[in-house]
C-alpha positions in Angstrom: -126.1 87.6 24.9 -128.5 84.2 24.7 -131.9 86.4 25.6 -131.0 89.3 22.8 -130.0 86.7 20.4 -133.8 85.5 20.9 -134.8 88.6 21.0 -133.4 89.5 17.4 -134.9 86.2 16.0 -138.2 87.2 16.5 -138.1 90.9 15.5 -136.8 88.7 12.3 -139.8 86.6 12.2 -141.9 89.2 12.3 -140.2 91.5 9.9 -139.8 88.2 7.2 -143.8 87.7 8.2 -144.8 91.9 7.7 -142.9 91.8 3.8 -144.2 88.5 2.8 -147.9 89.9 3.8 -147.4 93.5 2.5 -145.9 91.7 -0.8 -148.9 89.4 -1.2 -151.2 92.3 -0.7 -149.8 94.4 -3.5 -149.9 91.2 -5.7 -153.2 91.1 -5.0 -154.4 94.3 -5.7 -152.5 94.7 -8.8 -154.1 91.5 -10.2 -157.8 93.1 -8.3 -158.0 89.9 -6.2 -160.3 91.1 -3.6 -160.5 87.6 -1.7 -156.4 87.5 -1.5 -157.1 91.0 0.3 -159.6 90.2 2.4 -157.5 86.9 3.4 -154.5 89.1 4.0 -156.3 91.4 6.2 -157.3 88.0 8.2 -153.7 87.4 8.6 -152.6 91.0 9.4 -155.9 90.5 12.5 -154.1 87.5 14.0 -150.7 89.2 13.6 -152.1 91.5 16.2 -153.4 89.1 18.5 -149.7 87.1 18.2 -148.0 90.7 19.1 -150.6 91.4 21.9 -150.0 88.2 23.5 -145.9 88.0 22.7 -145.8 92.0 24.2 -147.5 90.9 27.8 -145.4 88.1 28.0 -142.2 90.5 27.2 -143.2 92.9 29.5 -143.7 90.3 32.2 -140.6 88.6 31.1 -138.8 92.2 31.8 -140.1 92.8 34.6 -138.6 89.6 36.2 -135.4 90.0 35.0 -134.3 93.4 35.7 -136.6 93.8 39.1 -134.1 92.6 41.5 -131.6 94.9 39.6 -133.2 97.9 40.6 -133.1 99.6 43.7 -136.7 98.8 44.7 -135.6 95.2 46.1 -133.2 97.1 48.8 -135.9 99.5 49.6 -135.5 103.2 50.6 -132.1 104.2 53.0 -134.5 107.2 54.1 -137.6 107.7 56.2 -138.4 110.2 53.7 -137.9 107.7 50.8 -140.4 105.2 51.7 -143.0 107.5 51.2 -141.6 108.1 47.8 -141.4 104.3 47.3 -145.4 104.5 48.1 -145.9 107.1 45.8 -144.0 105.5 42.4 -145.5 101.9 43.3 -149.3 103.6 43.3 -148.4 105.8 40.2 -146.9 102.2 38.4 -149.4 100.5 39.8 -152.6 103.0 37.8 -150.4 103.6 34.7 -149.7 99.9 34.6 -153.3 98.5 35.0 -154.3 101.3 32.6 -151.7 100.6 30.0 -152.5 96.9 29.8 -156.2 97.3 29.7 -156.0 100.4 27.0 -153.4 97.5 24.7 -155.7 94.8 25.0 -158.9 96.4 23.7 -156.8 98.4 20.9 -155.5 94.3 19.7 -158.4 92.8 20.7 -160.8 95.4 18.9 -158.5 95.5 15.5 -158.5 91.7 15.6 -162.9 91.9 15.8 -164.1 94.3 14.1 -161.8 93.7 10.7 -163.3 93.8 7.7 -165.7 90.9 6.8 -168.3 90.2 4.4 -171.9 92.0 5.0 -170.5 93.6 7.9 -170.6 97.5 7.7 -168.8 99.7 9.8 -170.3 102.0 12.2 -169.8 105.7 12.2 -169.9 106.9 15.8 -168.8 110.6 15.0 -169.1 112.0 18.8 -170.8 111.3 22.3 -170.3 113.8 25.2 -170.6 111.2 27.9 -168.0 109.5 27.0 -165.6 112.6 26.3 -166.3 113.7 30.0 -165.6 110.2 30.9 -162.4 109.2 29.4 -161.0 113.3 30.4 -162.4 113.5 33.9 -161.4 110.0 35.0 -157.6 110.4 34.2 -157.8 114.1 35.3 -158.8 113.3 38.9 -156.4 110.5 39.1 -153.6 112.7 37.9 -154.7 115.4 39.8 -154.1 112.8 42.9 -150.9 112.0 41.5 -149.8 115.6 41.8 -150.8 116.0 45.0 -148.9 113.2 46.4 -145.6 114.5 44.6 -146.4 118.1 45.7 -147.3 116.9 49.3 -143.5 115.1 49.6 -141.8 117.8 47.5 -142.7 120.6 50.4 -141.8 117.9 52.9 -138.1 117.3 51.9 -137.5 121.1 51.1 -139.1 122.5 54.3 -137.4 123.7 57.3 -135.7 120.6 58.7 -135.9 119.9 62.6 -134.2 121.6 65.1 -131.9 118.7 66.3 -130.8 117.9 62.1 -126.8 117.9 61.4 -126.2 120.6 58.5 -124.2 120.1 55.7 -122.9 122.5 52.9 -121.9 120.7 49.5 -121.1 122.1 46.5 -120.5 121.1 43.2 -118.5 121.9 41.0 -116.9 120.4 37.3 -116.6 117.6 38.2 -116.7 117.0 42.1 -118.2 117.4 45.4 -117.1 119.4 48.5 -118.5 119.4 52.0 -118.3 121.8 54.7 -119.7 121.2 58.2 -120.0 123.4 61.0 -117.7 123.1 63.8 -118.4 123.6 67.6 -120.6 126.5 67.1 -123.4 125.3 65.0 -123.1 127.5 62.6 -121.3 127.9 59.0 -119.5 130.7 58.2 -120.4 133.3 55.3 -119.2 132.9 52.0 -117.9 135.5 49.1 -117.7 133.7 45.4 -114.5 137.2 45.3 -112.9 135.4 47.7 -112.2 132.0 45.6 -108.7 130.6 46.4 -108.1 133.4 48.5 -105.9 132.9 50.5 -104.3 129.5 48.2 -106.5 126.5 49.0 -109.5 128.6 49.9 -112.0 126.9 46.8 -115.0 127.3 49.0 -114.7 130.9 48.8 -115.2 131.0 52.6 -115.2 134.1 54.0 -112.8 133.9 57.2 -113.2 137.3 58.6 -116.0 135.9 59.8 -115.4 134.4 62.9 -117.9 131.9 62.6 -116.0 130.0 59.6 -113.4 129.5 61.9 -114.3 126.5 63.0 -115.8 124.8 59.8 -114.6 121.6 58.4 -113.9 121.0 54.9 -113.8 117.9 53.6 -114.5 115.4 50.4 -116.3 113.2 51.6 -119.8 112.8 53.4 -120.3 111.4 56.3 -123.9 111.3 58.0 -125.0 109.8 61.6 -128.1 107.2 61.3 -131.7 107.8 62.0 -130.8 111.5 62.9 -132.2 114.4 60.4 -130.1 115.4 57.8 -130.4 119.1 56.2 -128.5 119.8 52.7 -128.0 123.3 52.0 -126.5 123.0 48.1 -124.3 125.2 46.2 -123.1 125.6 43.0 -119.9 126.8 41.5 -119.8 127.2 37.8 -122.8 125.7 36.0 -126.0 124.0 37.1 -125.5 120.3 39.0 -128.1 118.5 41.0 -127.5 116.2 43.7 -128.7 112.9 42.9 -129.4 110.6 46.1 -131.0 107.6 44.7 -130.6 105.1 47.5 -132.8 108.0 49.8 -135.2 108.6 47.0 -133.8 112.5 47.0 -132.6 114.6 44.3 -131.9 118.6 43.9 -130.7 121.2 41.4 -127.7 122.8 42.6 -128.1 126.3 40.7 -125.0 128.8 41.1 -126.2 131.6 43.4 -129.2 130.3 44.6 -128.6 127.9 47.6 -130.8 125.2 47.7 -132.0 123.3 50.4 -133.7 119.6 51.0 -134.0 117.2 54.2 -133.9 113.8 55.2 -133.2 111.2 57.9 -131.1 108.0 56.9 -131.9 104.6 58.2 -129.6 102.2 57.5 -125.8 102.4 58.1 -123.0 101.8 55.3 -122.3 98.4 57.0 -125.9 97.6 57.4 -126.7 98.2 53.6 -123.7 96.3 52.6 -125.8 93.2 54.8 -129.0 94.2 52.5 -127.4 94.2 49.7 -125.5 91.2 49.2 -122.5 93.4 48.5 -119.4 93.8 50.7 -118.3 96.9 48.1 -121.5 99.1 48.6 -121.3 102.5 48.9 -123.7 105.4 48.9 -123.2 107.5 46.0 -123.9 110.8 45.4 -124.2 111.7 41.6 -124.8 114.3 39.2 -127.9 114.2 37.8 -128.0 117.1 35.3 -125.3 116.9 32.4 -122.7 119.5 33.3 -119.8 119.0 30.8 -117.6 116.5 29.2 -116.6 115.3 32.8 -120.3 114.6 33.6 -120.1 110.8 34.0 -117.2 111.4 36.8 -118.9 113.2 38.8 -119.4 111.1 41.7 -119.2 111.5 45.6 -119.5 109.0 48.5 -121.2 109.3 51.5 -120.2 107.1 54.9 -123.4 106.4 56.6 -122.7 105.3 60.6 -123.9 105.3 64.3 -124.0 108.6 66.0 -120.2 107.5 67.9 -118.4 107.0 65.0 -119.9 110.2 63.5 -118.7 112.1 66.3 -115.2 110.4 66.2 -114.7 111.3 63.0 -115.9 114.6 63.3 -113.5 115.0 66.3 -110.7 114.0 63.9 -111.5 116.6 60.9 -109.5 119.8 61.7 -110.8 123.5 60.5 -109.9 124.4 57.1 -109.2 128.0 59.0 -106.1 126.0 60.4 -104.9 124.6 57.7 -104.7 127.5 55.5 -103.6 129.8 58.7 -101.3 127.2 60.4 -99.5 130.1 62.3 -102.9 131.0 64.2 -103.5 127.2 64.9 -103.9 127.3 68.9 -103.0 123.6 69.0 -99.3 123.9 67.3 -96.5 123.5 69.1 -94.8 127.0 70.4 -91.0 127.0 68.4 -88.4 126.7 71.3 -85.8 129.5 70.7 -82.1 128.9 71.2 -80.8 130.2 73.8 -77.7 128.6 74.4 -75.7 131.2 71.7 -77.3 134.1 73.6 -76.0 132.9 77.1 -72.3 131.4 75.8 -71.5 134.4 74.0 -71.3 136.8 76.7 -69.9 134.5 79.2 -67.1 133.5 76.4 -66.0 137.4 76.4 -66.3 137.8 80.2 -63.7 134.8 80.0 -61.7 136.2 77.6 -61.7 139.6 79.5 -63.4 141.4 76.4 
C-alpha cells in the first residue's frame, strides 16, 4: 500500500508540473512572448531527462521487487524447461539491452537538440544505409529468436521415447481427467457416442475394446521423476489448453484433434516444496485459454514422486472397466449361496413321512 501511495504522488507531481507548463505556454503565446516559450520548452527538455532517469530507476526498482516472485528464482521442474529458461533469458536479455538503449537516445536526443537560438534544424529526409541497418539487424536477431522457439517447439511435440509413461487428460468445463494405461501399455479407443454410456462412463471410452479394460481413470496426476513423460490431450466441449508453468510447457487442447507434447520432470513434489520455501506447494495444471464463466476454476494437480511410490499408487488405482462393470470384476468375492434351506427341506418331509 506504502510503494503505490509513492507511486501515485509522483504521477501527481508530474501531472501538477505538465498543467502548470502547458498553462504558462498558452499564456505565453496568447500574450506572443516568444522567450516565455522558448524557456518553457527548456523546462519541458529537462522534464524528459527527470522521466528518463525516474523510468530506469522504476524499471530496476520492479525488477527487484517482483523477481523472486516469479517462477524464475525456483528454476524449471523439467529438463525440457531449462532450455526454455535459456531461451526467454537471451530473448529478455536483447529486448532489454535494446529497449534501454533505444529510451535513452530518444530522452537524451529530445533533451539536445531542443530548440535554441541560431540553431537550425537539420532535414535528413532518407539514407539507405541506415534503413538496411536498423531492418537487417533486428531481422537476423529475430530470425534467431524464431529458430530457438521453433527448434524447442518440435522438441516437446515430437515422438517421445520409448521407455516415456503415457497419459491421456482431458478437459473439459471446468476440470481435468486422467486416464492411464494399465498392464498392457496401451489405452483403449474412444467414441465421443459413447459419453456416459454405460452411467459414469464421461471419458467416452470405448470398452468393447479389450484394451480399455485395463485403463485407470483418475483426477488427479501423478508422474514418476526424471522418467519421460508423454501427454496425449483431449478436449471435450470447447477449446482448453494445458498450462504447465513450473515445466515451462503449455498446449491447446482442441476437441477432436488430440494433441500431444513431452517432457521429463526433475524434481519431486517433496523436493520442490524444499526449493520453494513452501510446505503447501503443489504443481498445478491450469487452463490457459478462457473457456467459460468457470474459467478461473479450472485447476488440476499433479503429484510428482520417485518411480516406487509411482508404482504403488498405480498398483492401488483400479480399472474404471471394474467399477462401472463390477459383476465382471475377477477380483470380487464369488456370493456363497444358501444351502441350508435346500438340504433341511427335504430331510424335514422325509421326517415327516411326506
Amino acid at each position: 500500500m506504502k510503494d503505490l501511495f509513492l507511486v501515485a504522488i509522483v504521477v501527481m507531481i508530474f501531472v501538477v508540473i505538465f498543467q502548470i507548463a502547458k498553462a504558462s505556454e498558452y499564456v505565453s503565446v496568447l500574450k506572443g512572448e516568444e522567450k516565455t516559450r522558448k524557456q518553457n520548452n527548456k523546462i519541458n527538455g529537462f522534464l524528459l531527462i527527470c522521466f528518463l532517469i525516474l523510468g530506469l530507476i522504476g524499471a530496476w526498482y520492479c525488477n527487484e521487487l517482483y523477481y523472486g516472485k516469479t517462477l524464475f528464482p525456483q528454476g524449471a521442474a523439467s529438463v525440457e524447461g531449462e532450455k526454455i529458461d535459456l531461451m526467454l533469458y537471451i530473448t529478455i536479455g536483447v529486448t532489454g539491452t535494446v529497449f534501454v538503449i533505444t529510451q535513452i537516445l530518444l530522452f537524451w536526443f529530445a533533451f539536445k537538440y531542443q530548440e535554441q537560438e541560431g540553431k537550425k534544424a537539420f532535414y535528413f529526409p532518407h539514407n539507405n544505409k541506415l534503413e538496411l541497418l536498423w531492418t537487417t539487424v533486428p531481422a537476423i536477431f529475430l530470425t534467431v529468436l524464431v529458430v530457438f522457439g521453433l527448434k524447442y517447439w518440435f522438441k516437446m511435440t515430437s515422438d517421445a521415447p520409448r521407455d516415456a509413461v503415457v497419459v491421456e487428460i482431458t478437459g473439459h468445463q471446468f476440470a481435468w481427467d486422467m486416464r492411464y494405461p494399465g498392464k498392457d501399455g496401451k489405452l483403449g479407443k474412444k467414441n465421443y457416442k459413447l459419453y456416459n454410456t454405460p452411467s459414469g462412463n464421461t471419458l467416452a471410452v470405448d470398452f468393447e475394446d479389450p484394451e480399455s479394460w485395463d485403463d485407470l481413470h483418475t483426477t488427479e496426476m501423478h508422474l514418476p521423476v526424471g522418467k519421460p513423460v508423454k501427454l496425449v490431450i483431449n478436449a471435450m466441449d470447447v477449446i482448453h489448453d494445458v498450462g504447465l508453468s513450473h515445466f515451462r510447457m503449455k498446449m491447446d487442447a482442441v476437441p477432436g484433434i488430440p494433441t500431444t507434447m513431452w517432457f521429463t520432470p526433475k524434481y519431486t513434489t517433496e523436493e520442490m516444496k524444499a526449493r520453494t520455501g513452501n510446505p503447501n506447494f503443489v504443481y498445478e495444471i491450469s487452463c490457459d485459454q478462457m473457456c467459460g464463466k468457470g474459467h478461473f476454476s479450472m485447476r488440476g494437480v499433479i503429484v510428482v514422486e520417485s518411480e516406487a511410490d509411482y508404482n504403488k499408487w498405480l498398483a492401488s488405482q483400479k480399472p474404471e472397466y471394474y467399477t462401472l462393470y463390477p459383476e465382471k470384476d475377477p477380483a470380487k468375492p464369488i456370493q456363497a449361496t444358501d444351502t441350508t434351506k435346500a438340504v433341511t427341506a427335504p430331510m424335514a418331509q422325509v421326517m415327516s413321512g411326506k
